[in-house]
DRENPA-3360 file (N, C-alpha, C; in nm, 2 decimals, always signed):
BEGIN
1 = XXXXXXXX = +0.31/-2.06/-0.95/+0.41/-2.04/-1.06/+0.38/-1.91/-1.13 ~ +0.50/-1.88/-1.25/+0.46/-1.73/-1.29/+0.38/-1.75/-1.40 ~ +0.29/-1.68/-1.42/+0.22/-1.60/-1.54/+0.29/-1.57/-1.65 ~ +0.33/-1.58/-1.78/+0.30/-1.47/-1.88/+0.20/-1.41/-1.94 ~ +0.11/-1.47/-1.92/-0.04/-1.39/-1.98/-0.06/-1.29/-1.84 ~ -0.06/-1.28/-1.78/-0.11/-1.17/-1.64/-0.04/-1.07/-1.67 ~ -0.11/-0.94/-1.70/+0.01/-0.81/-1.71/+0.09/-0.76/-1.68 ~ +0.07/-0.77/-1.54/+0.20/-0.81/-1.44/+0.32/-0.88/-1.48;
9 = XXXXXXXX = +0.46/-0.73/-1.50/+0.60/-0.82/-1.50/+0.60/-0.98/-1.45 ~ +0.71/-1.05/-1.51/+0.78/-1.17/-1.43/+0.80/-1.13/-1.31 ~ +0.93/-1.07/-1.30/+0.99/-0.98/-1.17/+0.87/-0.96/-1.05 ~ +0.76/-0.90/-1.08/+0.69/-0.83/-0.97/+0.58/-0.98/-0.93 ~ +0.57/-1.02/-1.03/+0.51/-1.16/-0.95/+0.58/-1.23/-0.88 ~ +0.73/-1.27/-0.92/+0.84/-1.28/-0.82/+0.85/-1.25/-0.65 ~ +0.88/-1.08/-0.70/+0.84/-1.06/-0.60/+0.68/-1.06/-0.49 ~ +0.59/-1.05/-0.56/+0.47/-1.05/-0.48/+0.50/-1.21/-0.40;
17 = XXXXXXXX = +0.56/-1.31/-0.51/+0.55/-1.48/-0.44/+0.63/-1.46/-0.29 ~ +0.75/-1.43/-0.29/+0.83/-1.39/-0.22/+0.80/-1.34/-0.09 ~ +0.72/-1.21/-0.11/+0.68/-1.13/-0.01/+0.55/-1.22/+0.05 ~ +0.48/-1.27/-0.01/+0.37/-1.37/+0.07/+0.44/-1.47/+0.17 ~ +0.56/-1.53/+0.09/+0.62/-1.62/+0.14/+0.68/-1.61/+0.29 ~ +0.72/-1.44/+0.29/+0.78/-1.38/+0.40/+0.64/-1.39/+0.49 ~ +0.53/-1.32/+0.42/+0.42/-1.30/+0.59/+0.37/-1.41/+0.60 ~ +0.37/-1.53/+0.52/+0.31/-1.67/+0.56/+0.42/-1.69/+0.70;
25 = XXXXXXXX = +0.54/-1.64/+0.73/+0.63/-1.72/+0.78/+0.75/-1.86/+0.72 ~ +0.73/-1.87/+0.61/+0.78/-1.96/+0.56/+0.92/-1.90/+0.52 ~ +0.95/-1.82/+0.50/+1.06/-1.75/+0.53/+1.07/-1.69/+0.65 ~ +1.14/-1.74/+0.80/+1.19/-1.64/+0.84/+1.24/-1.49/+0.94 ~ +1.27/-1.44/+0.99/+1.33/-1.32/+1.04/+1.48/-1.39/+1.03 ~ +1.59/-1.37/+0.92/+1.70/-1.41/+0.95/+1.74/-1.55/+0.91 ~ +1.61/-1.59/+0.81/+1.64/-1.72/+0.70/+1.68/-1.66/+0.62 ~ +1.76/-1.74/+0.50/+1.82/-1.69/+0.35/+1.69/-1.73/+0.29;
33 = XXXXXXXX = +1.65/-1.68/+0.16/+1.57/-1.72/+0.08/+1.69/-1.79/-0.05 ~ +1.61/-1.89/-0.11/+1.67/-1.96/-0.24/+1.75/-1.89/-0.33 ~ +1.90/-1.93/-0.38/+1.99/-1.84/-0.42/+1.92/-1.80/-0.55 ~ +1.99/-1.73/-0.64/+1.94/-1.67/-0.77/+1.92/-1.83/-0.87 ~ +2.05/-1.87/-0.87/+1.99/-1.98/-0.96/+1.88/-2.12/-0.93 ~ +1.89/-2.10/-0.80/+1.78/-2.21/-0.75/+1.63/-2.11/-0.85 ~ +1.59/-1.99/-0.75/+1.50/-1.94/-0.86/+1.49/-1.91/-0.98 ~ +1.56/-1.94/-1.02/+1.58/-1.92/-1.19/+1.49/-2.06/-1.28;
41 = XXXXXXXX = +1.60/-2.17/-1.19/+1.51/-2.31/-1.21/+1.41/-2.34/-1.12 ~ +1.36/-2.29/-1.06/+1.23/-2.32/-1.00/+1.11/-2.30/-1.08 ~ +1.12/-2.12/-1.15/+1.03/-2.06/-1.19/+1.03/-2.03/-1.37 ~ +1.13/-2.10/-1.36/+1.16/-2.12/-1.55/+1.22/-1.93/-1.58 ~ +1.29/-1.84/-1.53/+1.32/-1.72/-1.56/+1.45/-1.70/-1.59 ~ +1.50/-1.61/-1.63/+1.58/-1.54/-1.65/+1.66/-1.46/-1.53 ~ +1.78/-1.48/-1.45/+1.85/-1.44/-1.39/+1.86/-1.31/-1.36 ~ +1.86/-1.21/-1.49/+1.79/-1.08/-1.45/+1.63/-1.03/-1.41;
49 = XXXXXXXX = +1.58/-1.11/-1.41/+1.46/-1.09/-1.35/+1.40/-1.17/-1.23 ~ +1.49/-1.20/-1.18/+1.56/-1.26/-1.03/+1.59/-1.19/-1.01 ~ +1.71/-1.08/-1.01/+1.79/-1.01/-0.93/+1.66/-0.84/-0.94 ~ +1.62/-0.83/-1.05/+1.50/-0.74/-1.09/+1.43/-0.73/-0.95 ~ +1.37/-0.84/-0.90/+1.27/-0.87/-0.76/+1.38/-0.83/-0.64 ~ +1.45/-0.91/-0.67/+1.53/-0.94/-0.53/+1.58/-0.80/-0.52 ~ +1.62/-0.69/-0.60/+1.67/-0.56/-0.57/+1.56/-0.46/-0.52 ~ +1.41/-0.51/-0.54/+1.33/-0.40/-0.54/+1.30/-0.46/-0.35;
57 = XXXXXXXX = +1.32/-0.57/-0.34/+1.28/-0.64/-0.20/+1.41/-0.59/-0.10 ~ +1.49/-0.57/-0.13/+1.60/-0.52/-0.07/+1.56/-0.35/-0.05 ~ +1.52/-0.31/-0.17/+1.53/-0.14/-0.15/+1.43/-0.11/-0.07 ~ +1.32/-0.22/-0.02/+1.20/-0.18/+0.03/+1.21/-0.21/+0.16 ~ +1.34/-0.30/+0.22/+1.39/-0.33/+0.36/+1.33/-0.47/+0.37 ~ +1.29/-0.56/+0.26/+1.19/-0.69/+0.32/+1.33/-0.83/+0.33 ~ +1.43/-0.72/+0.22/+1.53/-0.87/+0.23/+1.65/-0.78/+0.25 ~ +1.77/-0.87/+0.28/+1.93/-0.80/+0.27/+2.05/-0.87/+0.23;
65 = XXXXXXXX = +2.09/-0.83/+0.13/+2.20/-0.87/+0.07/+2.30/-0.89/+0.16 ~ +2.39/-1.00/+0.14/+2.57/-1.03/+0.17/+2.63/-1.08/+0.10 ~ +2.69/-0.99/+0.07/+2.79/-1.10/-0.02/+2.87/-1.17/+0.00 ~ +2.83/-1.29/-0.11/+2.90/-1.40/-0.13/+2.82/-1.48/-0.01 ~ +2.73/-1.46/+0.06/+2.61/-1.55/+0.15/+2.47/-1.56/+0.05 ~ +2.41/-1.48/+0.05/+2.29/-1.43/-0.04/+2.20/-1.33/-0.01 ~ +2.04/-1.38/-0.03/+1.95/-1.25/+0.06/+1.91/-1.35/+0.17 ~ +1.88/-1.25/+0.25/+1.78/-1.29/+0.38/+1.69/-1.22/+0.43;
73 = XXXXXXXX = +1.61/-1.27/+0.52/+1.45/-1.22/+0.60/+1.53/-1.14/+0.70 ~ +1.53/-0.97/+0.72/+1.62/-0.90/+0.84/+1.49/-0.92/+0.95 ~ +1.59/-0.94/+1.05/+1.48/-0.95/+1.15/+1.41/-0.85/+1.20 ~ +1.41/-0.73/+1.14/+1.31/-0.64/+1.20/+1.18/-0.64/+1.06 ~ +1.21/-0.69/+1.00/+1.12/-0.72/+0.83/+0.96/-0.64/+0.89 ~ +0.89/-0.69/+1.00/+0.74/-0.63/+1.00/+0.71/-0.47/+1.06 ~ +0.84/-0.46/+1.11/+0.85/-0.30/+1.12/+0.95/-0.14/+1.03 ~ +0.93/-0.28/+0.86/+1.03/-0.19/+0.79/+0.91/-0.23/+0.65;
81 = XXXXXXXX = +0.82/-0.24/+0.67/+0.77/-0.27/+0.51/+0.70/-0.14/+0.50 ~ +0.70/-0.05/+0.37/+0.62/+0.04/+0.31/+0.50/+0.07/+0.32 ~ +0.43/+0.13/+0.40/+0.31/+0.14/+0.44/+0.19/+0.13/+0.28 ~ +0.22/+0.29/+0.21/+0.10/+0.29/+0.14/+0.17/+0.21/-0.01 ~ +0.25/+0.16/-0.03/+0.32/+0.07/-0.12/+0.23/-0.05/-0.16 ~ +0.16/-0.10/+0.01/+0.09/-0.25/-0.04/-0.04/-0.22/-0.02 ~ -0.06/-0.09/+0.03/-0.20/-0.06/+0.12/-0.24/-0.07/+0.26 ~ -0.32/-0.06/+0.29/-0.35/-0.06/+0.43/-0.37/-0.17/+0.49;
89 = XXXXXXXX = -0.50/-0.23/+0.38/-0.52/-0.38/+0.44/-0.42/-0.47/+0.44 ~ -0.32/-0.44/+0.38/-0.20/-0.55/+0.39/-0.11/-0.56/+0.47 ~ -0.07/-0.40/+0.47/-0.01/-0.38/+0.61/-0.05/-0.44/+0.72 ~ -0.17/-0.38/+0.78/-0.21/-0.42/+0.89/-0.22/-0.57/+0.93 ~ -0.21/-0.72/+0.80/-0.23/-0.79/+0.80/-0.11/-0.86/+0.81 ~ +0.04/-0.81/+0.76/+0.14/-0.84/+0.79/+0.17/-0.83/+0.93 ~ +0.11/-0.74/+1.02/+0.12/-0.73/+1.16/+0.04/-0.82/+1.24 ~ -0.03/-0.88/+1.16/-0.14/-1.00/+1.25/-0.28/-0.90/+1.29;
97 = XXXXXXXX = -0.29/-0.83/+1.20/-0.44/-0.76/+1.24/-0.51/-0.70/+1.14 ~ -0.65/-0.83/+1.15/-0.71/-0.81/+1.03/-0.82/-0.70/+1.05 ~ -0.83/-0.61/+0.96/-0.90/-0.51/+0.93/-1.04/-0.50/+0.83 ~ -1.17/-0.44/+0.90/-1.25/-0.51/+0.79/-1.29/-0.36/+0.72 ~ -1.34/-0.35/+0.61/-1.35/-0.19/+0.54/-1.49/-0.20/+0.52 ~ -1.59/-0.08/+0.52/-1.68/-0.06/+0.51/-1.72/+0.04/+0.40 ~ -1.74/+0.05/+0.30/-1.78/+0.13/+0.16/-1.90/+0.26/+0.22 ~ -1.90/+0.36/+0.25/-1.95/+0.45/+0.29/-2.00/+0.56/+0.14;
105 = XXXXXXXX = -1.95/+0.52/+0.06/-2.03/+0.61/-0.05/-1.90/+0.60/-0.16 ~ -1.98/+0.65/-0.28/-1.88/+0.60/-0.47/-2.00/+0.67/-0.52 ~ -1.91/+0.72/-0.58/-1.98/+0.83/-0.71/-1.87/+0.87/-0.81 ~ -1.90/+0.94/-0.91/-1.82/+1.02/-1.02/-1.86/+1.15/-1.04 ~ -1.80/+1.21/-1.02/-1.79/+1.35/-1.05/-1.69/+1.45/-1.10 ~ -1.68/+1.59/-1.14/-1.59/+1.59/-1.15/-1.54/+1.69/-1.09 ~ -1.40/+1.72/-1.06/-1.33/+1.74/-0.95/-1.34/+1.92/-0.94 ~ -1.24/+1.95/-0.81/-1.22/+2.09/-0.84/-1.11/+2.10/-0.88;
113 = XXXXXXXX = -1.04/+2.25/-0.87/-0.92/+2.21/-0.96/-0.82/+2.19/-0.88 ~ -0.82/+2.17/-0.74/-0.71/+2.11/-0.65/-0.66/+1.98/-0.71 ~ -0.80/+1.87/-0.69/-0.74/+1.74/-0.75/-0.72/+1.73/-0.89 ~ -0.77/+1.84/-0.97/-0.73/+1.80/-1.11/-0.58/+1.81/-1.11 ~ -0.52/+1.89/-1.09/-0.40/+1.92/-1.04/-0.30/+1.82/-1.02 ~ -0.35/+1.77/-0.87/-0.27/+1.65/-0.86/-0.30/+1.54/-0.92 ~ -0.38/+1.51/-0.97/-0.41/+1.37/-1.12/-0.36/+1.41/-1.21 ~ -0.30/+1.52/-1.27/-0.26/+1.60/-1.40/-0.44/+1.57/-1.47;
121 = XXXXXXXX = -0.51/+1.61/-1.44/-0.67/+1.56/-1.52/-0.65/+1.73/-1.63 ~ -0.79/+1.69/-1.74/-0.78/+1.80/-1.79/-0.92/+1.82/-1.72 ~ -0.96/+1.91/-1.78/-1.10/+2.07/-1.71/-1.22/+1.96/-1.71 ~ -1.29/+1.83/-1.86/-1.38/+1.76/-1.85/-1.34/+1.67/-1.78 ~ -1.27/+1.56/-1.72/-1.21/+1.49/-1.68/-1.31/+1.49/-1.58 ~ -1.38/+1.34/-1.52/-1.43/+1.30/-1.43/-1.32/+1.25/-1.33 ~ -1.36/+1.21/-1.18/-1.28/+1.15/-1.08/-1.37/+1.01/-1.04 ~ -1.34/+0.91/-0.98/-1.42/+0.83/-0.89/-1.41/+0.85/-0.76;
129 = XXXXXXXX = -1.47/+0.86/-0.66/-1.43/+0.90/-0.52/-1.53/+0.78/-0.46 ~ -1.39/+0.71/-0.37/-1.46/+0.61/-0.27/-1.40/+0.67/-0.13 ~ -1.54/+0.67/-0.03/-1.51/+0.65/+0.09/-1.54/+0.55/+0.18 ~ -1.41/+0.50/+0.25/-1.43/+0.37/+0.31/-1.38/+0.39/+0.48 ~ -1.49/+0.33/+0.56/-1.42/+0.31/+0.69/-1.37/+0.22/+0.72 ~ -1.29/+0.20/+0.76/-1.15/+0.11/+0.86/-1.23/+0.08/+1.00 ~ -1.28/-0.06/+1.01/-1.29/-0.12/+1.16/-1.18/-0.22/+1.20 ~ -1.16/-0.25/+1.33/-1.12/-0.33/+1.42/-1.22/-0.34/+1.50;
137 = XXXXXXXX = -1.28/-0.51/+1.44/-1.38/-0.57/+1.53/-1.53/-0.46/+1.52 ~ -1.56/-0.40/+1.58/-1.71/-0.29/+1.62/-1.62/-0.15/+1.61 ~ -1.51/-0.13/+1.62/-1.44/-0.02/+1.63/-1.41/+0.08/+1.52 ~ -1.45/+0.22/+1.50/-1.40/+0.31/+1.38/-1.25/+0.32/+1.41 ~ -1.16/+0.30/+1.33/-1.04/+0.33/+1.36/-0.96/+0.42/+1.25 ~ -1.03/+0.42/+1.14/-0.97/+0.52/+0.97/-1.09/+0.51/+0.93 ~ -1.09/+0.66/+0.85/-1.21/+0.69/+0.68/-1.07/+0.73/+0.59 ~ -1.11/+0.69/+0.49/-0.99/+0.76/+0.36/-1.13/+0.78/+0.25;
145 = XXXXXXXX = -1.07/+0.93/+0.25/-1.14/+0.93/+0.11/-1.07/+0.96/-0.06 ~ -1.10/+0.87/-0.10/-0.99/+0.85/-0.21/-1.07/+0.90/-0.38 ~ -0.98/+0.94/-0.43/-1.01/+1.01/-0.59/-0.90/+0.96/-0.69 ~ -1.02/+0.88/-0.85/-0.93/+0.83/-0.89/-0.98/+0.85/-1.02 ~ -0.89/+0.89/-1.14/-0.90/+0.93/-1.29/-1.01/+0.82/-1.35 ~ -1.13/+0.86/-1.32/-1.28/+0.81/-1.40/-1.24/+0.73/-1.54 ~ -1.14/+0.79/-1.63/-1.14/+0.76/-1.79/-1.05/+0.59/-1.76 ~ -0.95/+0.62/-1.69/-0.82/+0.50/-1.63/-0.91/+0.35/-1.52;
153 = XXXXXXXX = -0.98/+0.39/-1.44/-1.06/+0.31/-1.35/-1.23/+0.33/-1.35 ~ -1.29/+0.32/-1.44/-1.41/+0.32/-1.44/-1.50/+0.18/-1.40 ~ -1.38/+0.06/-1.47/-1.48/-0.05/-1.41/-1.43/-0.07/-1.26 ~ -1.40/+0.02/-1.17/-1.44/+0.01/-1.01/-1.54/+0.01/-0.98 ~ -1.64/+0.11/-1.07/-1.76/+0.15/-0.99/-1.84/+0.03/-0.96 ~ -1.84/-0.03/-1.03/-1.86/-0.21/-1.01/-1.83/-0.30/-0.97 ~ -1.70/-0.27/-0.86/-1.65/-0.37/-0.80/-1.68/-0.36/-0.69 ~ -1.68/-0.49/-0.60/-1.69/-0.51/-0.46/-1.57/-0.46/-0.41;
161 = XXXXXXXX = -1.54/-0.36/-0.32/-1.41/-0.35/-0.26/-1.40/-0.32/-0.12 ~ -1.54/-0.43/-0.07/-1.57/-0.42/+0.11/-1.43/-0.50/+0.11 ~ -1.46/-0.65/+0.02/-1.38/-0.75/+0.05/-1.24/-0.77/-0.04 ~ -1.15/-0.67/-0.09/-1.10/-0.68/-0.19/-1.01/-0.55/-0.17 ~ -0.85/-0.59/-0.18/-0.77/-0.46/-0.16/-0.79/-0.40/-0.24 ~ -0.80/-0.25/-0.23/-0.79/-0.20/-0.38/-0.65/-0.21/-0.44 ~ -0.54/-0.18/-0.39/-0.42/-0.17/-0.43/-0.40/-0.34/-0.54 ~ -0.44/-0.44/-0.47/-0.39/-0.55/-0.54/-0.51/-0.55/-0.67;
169 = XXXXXXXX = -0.65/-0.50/-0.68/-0.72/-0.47/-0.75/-0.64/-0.42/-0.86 ~ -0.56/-0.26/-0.82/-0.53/-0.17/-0.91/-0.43/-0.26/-0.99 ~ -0.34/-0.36/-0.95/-0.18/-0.44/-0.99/-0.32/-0.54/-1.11 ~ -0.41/-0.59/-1.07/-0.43/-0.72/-1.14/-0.56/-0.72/-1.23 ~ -0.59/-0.56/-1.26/-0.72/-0.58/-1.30/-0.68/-0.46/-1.40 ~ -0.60/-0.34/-1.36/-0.59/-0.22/-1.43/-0.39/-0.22/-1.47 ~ -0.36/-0.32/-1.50/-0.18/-0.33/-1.53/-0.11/-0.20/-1.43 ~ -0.17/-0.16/-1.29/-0.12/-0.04/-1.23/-0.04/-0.08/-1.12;
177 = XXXXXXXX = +0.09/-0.08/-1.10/+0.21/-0.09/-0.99/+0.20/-0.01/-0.88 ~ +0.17/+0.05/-0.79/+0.22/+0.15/-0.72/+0.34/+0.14/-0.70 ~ +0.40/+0.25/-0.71/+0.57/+0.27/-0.66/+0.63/+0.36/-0.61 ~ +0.58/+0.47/-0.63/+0.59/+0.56/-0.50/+0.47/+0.62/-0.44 ~ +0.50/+0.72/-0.35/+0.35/+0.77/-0.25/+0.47/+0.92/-0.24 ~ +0.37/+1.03/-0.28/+0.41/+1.19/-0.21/+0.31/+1.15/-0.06 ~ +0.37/+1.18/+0.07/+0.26/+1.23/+0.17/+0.28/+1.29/+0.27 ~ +0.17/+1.38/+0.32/+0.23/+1.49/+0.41/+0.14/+1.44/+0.53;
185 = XXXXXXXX = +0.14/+1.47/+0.64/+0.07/+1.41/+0.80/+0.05/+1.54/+0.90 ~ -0.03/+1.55/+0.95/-0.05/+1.61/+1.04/-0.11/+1.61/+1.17 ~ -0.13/+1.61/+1.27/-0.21/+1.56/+1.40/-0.30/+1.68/+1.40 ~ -0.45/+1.62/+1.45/-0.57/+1.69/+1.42/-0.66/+1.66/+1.50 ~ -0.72/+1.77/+1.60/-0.84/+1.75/+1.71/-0.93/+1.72/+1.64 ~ -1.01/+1.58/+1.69/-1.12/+1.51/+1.62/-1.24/+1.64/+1.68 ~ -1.24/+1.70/+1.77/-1.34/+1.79/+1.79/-1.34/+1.91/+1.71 ~ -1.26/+1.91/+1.63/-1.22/+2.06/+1.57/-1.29/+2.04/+1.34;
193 = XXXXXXXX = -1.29/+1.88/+1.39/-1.35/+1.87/+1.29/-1.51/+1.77/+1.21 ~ -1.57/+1.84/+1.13/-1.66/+1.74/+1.06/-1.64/+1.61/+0.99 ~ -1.65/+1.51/+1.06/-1.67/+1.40/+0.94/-1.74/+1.30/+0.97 ~ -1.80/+1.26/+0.86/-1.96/+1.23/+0.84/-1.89/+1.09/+0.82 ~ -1.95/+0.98/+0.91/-1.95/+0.84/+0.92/-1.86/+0.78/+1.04 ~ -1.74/+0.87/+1.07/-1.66/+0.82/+1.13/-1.68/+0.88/+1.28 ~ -1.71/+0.76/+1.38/-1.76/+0.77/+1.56/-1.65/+0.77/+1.61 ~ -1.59/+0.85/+1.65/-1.48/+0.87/+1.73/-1.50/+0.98/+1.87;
201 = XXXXXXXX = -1.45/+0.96/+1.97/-1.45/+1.05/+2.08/-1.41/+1.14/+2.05 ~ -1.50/+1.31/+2.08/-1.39/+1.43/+2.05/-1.24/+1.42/+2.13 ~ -1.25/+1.37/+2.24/-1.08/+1.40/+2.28/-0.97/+1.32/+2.22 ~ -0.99/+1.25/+2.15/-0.90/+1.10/+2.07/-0.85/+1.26/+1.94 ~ -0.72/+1.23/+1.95/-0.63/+1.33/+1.81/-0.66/+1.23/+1.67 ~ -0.62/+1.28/+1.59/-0.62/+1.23/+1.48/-0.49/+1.23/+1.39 ~ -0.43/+1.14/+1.29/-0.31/+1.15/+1.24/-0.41/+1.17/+1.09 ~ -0.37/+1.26/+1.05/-0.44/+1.32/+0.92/-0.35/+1.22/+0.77;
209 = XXXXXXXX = -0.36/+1.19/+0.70/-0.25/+1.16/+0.60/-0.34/+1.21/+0.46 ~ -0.27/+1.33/+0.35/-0.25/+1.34/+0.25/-0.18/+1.30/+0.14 ~ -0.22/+1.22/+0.04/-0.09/+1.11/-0.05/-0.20/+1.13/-0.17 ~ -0.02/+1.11/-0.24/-0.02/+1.11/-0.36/+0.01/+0.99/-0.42 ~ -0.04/+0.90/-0.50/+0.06/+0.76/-0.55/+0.08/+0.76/-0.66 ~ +0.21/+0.73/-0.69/+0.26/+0.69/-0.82/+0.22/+0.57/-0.95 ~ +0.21/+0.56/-0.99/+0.26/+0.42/-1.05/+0.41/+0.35/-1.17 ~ +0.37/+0.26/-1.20/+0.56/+0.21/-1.28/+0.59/+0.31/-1.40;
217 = XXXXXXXX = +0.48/+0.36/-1.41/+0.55/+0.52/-1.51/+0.57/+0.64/-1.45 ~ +0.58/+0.66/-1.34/+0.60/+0.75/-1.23/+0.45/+0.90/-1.31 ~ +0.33/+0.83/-1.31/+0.23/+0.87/-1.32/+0.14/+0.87/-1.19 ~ +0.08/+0.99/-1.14/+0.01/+1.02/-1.05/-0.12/+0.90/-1.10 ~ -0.18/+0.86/-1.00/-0.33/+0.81/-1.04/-0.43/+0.78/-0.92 ~ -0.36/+0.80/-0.79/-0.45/+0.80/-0.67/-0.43/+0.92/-0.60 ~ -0.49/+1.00/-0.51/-0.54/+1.07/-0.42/-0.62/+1.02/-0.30 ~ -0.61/+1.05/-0.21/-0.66/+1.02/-0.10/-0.61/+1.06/+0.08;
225 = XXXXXXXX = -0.74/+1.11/+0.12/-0.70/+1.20/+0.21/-0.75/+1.10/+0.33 ~ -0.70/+1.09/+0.43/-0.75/+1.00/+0.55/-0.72/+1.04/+0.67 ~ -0.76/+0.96/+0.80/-0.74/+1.00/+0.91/-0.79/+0.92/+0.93 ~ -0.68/+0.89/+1.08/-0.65/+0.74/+1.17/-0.69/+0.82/+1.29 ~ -0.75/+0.70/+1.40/-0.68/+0.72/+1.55/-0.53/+0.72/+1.60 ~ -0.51/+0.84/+1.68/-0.38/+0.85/+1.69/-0.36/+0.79/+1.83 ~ -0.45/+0.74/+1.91/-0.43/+0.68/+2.00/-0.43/+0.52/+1.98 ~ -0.41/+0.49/+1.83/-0.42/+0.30/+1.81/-0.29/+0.34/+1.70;
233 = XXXXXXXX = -0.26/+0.45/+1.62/-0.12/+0.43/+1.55/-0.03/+0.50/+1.59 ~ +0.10/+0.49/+1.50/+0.21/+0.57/+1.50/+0.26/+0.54/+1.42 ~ +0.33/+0.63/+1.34/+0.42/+0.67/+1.20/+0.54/+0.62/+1.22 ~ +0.62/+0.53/+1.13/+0.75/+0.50/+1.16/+0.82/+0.53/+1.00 ~ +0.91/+0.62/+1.05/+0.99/+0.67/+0.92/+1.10/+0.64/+0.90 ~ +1.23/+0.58/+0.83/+1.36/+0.54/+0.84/+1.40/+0.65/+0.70 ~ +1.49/+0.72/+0.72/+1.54/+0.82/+0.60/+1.72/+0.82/+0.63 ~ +1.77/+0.72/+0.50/+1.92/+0.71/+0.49/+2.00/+0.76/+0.35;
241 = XXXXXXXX = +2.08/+0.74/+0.38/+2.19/+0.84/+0.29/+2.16/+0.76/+0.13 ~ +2.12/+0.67/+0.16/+2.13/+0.55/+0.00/+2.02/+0.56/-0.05 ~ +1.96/+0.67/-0.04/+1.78/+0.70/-0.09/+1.69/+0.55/-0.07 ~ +1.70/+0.47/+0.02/+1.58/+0.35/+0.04/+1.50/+0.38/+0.17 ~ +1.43/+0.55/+0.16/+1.32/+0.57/+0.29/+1.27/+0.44/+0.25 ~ +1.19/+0.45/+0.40/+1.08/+0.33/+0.41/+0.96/+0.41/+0.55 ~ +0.86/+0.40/+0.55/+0.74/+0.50/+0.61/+0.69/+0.37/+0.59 ~ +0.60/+0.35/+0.77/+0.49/+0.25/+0.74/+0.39/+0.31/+0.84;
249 = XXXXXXX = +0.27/+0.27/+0.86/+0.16/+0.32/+1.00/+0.18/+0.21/+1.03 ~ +0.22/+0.19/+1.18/+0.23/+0.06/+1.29/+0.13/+0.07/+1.37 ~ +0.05/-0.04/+1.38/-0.05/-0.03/+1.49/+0.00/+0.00/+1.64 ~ -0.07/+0.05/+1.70/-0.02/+0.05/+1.88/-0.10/-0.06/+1.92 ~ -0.08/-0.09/+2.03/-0.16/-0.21/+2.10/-0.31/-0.14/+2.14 ~ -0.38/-0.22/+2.08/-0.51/-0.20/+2.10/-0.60/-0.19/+2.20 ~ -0.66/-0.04/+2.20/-0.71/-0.04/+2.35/-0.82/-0.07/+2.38;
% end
């Protein structure tokens, strides 16, 4: 049921119930989910904050409107969800592949003035920087190294986050939404570069990702630079006239 004490909107718990509901399977590819007013009385809410969820799950490709039928689960739903929206570990978990993270180093320092820049930080302003590797099973498959405003997230430095998304961390611990992502990609000879932790073959390319994340005040608060094997992913972009991009990293079949 919903929370009012949890900082988290009505609406976004809504939708988080919703969206579990979809990767449980319990909704779906091409089920309706429960009309507005069914949800209304289910969860004791307000009608506009039904339609609140149900529009942000639609603009994100998870549900699709008809009118005068309702919403439904589209049947391509696991190859249209928003990649860095839920995080990685989510993603990848929506696809049926669990991923385990390895904490490689966290410290605070403070930045240069590239990432002050992108955090809007001022000149004293500390960062937190976690580096984590991405396994499948014994396998290196991603490092991201991520930078985050020290004054806004300081109690991370104390958190476990081998076993713990950070993204659902940031929603339930720090009142932080992600809602959009700036990010740019590039392909990158793993021989052409240094990085310390991650075993990869020099001839395996690399899909480089630079992002920026937003949160529900359209405030910068993450950074994070990463790189995947580009022989286990690939980038799937949809860009349409009604402004509802959707960008996810899809696994390839595992070699």
């Amino acid at each position: 049921m919903l929370d009012n004490k949890k900082p988290l909107p009505l609406y976004y718990q809504l939708k988080m119930i919703l969206e579990e509901k979809i990767s449980a399977g319990l909704y779906q590819p091409g089920d309706r989910i429960p009309s507005e007013a069914d949800l209304c009385e289910k969860y004791t809410i307000s009608r506009t904050t039904v339609r609140q969820a149900l529009k942000e799950l639609v603009n994100e490709g998870k549900l699709v409107r008809t009118q005068g039928r309702g919403s439904f689960v589209p049947r391509s739903w696991n190859n249209r969800s928003p990649y860095r929206l839920s995080g990685f570990s989510a993603e990848m978990r929506n696809q049926g592949i669990e991923i385990r993270t390895r904490i490689l180093d966290k410290m605070v320092f403070i930045p240069d003035s590239g990432i002050k820049n992108l955090l809007k930080l001022e000149d004293d302003e500390a960062v937190i920087f976690i580096k984590r590797l991405r396994l499948d099973q014994s396998r290196h498959i991603g490092i991201e190294n991520t930078y985050l405003p020290f004054e806004r997230f300081f109690p991370l430095i104390g958190e476990d986050l081998e076993n713990k998304s950070l993204y659902q961390v940031f929603m339930d611990r720090f009142e932080t939404i992600p809602t959009r992502v700036e990010l740019t990609l590039a392909a990158v000879n793993r021989s052409s570069l240094e990085i310390q932790g991650f075993e990869v073959e020099e001839h395996v390319s690399l899909i480089h990702f630079n992002s920026i994340t937003f949160d529900q005040n359209n405030q910068a608060f993450e950074h994070t630079v990463s790189y995947f094997r580009g022989d286990s992913f690939q980038f799937f972009v949809e860009i349409n006239r009604l402004n509802n991009e959707k960008a996810i990293l899809m696994s390839k079949d595992w070699l």
